[in-house]
C-alpha positions as CSV (number, residue, x, y, z in Angstrom):
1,X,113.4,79.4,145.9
2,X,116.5,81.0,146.6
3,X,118.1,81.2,149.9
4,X,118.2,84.5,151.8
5,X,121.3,86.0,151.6
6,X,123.5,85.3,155.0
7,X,125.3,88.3,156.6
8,X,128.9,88.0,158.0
9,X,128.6,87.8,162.2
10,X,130.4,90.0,164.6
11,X,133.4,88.3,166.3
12,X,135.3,89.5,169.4
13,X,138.1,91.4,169.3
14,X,140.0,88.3,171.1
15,X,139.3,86.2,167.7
16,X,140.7,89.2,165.4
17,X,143.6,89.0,167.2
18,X,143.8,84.9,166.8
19,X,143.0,85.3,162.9
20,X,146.3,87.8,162.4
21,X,148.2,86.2,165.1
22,X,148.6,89.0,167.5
23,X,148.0,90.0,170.8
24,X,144.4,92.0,171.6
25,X,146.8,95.2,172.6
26,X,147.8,94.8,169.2
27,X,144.3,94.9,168.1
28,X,143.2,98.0,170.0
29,X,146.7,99.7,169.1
30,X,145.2,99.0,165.4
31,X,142.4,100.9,166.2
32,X,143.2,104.1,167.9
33,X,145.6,104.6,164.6
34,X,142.9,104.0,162.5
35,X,144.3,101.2,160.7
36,X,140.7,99.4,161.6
37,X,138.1,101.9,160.7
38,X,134.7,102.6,161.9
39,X,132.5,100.8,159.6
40,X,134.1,97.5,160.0
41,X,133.2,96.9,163.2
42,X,130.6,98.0,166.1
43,X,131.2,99.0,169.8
44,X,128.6,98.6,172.5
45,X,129.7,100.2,175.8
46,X,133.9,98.7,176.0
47,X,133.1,95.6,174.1
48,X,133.9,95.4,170.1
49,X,132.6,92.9,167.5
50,X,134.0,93.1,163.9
51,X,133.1,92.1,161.1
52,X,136.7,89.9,159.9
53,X,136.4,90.3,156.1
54,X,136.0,94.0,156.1
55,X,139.1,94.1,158.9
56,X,140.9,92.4,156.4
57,X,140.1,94.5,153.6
58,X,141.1,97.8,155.4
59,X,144.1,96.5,156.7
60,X,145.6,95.6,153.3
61,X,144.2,98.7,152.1
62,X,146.0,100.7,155.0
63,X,149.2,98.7,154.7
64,X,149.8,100.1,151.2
65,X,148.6,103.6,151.6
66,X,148.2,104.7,155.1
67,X,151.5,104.5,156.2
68,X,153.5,107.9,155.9
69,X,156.7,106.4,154.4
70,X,158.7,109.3,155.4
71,X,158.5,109.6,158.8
72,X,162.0,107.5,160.0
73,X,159.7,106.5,163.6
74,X,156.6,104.6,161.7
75,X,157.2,101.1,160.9
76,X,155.3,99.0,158.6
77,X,153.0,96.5,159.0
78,X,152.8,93.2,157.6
79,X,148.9,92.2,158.2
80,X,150.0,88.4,156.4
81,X,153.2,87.7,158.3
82,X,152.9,90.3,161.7
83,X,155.9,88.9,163.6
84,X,158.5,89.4,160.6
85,X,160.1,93.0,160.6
86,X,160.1,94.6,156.9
């Protein structure tokens, strides 16, 4: 018999944060520039859950191609090492 397949849980936005070593501003700044996008997480009234893996996907996704490289006041992000200035 094989075992039903086990879907990833929704975590709070406070354990995001925790996982990438950031504050939970840092987090919702992440959002409203759509570096975290819709489908990886839900939103019931003000509270999020996320699903980690998929956060993770986007932002390394985002880190190499949604950044506008020529605009001198973006910085980029480093998702692996977020307190080090590239």
């Amino acid at each position: 018999m094989t075992q039903p397949e086990q879907k990833e849980p929704f975590i709070p936005i406070e354990d995001v944060a925790k996982h990438f070593t950031v504050s939970v501003s840092t987090v919702r700044a992440w959002l409203r520039q759509g570096y975290i996008p819709r489908e990886t997480y839900m939103k019931l009234g003000n509270t999020y859950r996320f699903q980690l893996s998929k956060v993770v996907e986007a932002l390394t996704k985002s880190k190499s191609s949604a950044i506008d490289k020529s605009s001198p006041a973006q910085m980029e992000l480093d998702f692996v090492h977020p307190d080090t200035d590239l």
